[in-house]
Structures are given as C-alpha cells and as structure tokens.
Backbone as CSV, one residue per row, in Angstrom:
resi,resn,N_x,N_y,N_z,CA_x,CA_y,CA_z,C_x,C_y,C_z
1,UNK,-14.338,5.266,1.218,-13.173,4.807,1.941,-12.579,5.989,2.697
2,UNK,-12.486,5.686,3.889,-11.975,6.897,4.707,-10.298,6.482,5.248
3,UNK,-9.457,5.257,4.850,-8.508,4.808,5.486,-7.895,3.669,3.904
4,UNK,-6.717,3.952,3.803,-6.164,3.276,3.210,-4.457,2.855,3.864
5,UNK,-4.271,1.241,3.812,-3.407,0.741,4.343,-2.466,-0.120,3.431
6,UNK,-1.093,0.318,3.462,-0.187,-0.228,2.599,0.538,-1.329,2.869
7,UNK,0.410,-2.539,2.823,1.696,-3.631,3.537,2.463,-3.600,2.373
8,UNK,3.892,-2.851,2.453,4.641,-3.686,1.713,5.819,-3.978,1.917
9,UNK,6.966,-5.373,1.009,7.706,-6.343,1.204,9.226,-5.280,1.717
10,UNK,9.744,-6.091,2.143,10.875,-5.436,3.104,11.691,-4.381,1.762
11,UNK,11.701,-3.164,1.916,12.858,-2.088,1.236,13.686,-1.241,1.931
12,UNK,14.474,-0.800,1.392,15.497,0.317,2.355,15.008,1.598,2.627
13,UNK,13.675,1.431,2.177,13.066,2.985,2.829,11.496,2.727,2.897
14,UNK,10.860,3.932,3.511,9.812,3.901,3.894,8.528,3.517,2.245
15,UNK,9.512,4.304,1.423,8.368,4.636,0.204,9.093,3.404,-1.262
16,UNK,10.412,2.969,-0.861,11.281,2.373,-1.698,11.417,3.326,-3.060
17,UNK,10.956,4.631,-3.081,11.713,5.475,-3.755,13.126,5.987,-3.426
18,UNK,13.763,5.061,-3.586,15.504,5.395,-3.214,16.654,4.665,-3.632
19,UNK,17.734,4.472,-3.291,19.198,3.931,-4.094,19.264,4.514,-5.286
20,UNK,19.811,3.815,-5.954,20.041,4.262,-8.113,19.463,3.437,-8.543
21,UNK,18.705,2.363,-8.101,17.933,1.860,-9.019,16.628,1.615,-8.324
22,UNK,15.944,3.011,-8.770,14.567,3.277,-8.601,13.538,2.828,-9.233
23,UNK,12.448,1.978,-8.828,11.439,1.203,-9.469,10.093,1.864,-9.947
24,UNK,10.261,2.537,-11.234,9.358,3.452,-11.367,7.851,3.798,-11.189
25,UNK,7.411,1.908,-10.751,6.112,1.668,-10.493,5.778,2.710,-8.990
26,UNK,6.828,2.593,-8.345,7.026,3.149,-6.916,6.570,4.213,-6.923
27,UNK,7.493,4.778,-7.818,8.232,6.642,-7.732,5.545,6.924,-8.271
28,UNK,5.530,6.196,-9.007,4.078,6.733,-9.752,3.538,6.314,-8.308
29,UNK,3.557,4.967,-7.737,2.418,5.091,-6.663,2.308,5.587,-5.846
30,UNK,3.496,5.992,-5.840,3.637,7.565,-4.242,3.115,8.404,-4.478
31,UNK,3.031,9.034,-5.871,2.732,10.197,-6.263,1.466,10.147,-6.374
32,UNK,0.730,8.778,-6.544,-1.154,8.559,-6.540,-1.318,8.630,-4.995
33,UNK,-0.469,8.147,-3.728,-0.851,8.276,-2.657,-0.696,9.743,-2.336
34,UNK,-0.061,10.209,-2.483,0.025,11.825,-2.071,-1.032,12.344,-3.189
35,UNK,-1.773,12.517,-4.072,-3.017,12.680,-4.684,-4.264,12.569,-3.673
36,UNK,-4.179,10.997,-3.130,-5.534,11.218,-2.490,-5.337,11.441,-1.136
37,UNK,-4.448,11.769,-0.702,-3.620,12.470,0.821,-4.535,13.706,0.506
38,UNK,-4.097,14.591,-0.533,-4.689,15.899,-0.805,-6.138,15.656,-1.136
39,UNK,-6.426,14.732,-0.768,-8.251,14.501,-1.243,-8.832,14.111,-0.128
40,UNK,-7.693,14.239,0.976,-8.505,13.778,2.522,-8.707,12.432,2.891
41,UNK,-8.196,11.742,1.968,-7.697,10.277,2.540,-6.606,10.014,3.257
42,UNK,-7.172,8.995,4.304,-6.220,9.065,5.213,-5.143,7.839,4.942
43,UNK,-3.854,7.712,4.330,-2.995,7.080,4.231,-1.866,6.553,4.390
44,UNK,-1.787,5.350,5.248,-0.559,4.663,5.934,0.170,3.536,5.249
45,UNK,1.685,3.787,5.117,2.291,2.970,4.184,3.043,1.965,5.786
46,UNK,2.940,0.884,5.546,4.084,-0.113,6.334,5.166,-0.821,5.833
47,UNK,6.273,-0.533,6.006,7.135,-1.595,5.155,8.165,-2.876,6.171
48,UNK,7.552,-3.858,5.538,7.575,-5.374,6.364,9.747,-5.344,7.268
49,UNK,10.417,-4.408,5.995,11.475,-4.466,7.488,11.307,-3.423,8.490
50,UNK,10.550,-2.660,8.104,10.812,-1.343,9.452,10.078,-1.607,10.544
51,UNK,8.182,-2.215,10.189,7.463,-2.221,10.650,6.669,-3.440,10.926
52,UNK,7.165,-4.276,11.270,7.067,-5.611,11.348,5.785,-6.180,12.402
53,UNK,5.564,-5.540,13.125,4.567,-5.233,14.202,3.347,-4.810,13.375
54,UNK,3.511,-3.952,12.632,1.849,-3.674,11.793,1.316,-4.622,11.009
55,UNK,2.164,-5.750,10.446,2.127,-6.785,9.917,1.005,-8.015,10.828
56,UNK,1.690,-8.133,12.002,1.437,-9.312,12.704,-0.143,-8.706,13.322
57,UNK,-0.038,-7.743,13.418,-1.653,-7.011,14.295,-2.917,-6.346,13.188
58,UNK,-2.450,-6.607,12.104,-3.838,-6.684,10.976,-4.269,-8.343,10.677
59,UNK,-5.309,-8.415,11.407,-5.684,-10.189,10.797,-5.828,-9.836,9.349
60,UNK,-5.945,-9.658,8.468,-6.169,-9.566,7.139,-4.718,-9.649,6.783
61,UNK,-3.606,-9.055,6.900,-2.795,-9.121,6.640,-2.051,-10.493,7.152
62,UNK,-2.074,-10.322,8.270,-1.209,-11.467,8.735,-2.004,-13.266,8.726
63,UNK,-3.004,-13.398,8.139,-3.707,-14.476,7.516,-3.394,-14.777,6.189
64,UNK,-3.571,-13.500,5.159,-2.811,-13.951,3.898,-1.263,-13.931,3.583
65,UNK,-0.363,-13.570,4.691,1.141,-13.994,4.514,0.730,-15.179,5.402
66,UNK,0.518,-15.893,6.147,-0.066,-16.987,6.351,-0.071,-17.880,5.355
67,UNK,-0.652,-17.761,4.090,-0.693,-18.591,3.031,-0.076,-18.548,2.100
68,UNK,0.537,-17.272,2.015,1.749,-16.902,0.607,3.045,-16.512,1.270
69,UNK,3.239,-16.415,2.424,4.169,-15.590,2.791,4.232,-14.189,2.438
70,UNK,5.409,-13.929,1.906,5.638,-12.248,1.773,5.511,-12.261,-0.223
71,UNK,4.665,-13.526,-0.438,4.964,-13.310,-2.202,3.256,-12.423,-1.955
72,UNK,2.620,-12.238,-1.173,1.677,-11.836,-1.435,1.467,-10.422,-0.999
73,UNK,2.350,-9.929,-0.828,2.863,-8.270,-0.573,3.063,-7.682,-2.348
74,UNK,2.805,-6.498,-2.787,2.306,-5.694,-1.204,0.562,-5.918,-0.879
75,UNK,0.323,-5.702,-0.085,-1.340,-6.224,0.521,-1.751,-4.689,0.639
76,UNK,-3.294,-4.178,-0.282,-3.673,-2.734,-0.068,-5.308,-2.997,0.516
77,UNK,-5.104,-2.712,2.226,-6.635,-2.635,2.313,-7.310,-1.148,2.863
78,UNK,-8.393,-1.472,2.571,-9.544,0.040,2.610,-10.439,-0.218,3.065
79,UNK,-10.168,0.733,4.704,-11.190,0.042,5.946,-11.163,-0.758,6.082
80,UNK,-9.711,-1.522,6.209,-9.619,-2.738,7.160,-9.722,-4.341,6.009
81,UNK,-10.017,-3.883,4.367,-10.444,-5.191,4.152,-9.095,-5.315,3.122
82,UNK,-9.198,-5.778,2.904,-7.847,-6.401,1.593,-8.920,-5.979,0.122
83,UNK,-8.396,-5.057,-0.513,-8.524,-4.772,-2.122,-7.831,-5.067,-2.684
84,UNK,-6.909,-5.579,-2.933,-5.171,-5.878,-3.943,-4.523,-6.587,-2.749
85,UNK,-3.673,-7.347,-3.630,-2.955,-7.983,-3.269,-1.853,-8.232,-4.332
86,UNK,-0.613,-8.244,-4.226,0.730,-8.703,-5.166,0.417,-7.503,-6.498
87,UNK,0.014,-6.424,-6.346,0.243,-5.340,-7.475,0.037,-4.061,-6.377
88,UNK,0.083,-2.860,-7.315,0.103,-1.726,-6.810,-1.092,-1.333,-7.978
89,UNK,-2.120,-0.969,-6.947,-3.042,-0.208,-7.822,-2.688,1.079,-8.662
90,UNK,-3.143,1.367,-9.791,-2.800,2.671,-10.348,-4.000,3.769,-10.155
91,UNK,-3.551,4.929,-10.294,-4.796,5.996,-9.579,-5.924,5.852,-10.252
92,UNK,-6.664,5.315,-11.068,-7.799,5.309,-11.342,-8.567,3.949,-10.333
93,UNK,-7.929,3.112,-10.131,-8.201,2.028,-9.109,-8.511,2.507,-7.815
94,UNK,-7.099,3.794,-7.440,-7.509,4.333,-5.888,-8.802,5.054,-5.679
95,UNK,-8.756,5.513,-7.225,-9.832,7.000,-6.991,-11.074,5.791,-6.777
96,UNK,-11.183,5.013,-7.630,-12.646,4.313,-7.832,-12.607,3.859,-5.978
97,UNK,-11.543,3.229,-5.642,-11.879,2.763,-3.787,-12.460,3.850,-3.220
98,UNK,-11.818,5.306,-3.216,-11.915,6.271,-2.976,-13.383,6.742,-2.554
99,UNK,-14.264,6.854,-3.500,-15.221,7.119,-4.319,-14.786,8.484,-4.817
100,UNK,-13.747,9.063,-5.733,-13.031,9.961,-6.235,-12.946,9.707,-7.397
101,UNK,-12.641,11.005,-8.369,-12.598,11.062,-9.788,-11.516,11.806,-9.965
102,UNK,-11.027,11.027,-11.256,-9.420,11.903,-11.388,-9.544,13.029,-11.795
103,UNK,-10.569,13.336,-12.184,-10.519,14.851,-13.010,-9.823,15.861,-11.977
C-alpha cells in the first residue's frame, strides 16, 4: 500500500483530537497514522465537515454513504479501495495493509 485515505464523520477538527472530551480511540489512531507517516506511507485524513468535496469525488466513498449515509464513516481505503468501514483500524491492521511489521 503506497496511499492511505481517511473519510471521517463531521468533528471540530481535522484529527478530532480536541475539546475536553477527547475520544481516546482517536488520540491512539493518530498516533498509528503518524507511525506509518514515518514508514513512508502516504496519509490523508478528510473530515466530512471541513472537506466535503473529498467525499463526493471518491466513488468508493461516495457509493457507500449512498447506502448508509454517514453511519458508515469513518470509511479507510488503501489505493483507492475501501478496507474498513464504521471502525478505526488498530496498528497491527495498518501495518498488515501496509505490508509493515510493528516491530
């Protein structure tokens, strides 16, 4: 995987690591995306209020909110295809897309 793409559901920030009530699933999956950032993966987060336009111009994306709406965020594809859908992978999931090892 040379490209990983993040759709996710409308938050008050880019990473939704923010306000006082921080969702700790978040605060960990940022910290797995900046992991394989440093591993030379190339990684783009979208979030459905800022970026609403990246939404509508991925057919993959904008076919399965098509059928779920936004319950099917966040949407994670790699090279273009949909891997996850409605969870956040944890880093042993990225590394395996990856072809990366946590060690």
């Amino acid at each position: 995987m040379d490209r990983l793409e993040i759709f996710e559901p409308a938050m008050c920030c880019s990473s939704g690591v923010c306000g006082t009530n921080v969702d700790q699933r978040l605060v960990q999956f940022t910290a797995d995306l900046d992991w394989l950032k440093s591993r030379g993966v190339k990684v783009e987060r979208y979030n459905l209020a800022q970026q609403p336009d990246k939404f509508v111009q991925s057919e993959p994306v904008k076919n399965a909110m098509a059928l779920a709406d936004d319950k099917c965020l966040p949407i994670i594809l790699a090279d273009g295809r949909i891997v996850a859908q409605n969870t956040y992978p944890d880093r042993s999931t990225l590394a395996r897309l990856a072809g990366l090892t946590t060690e």
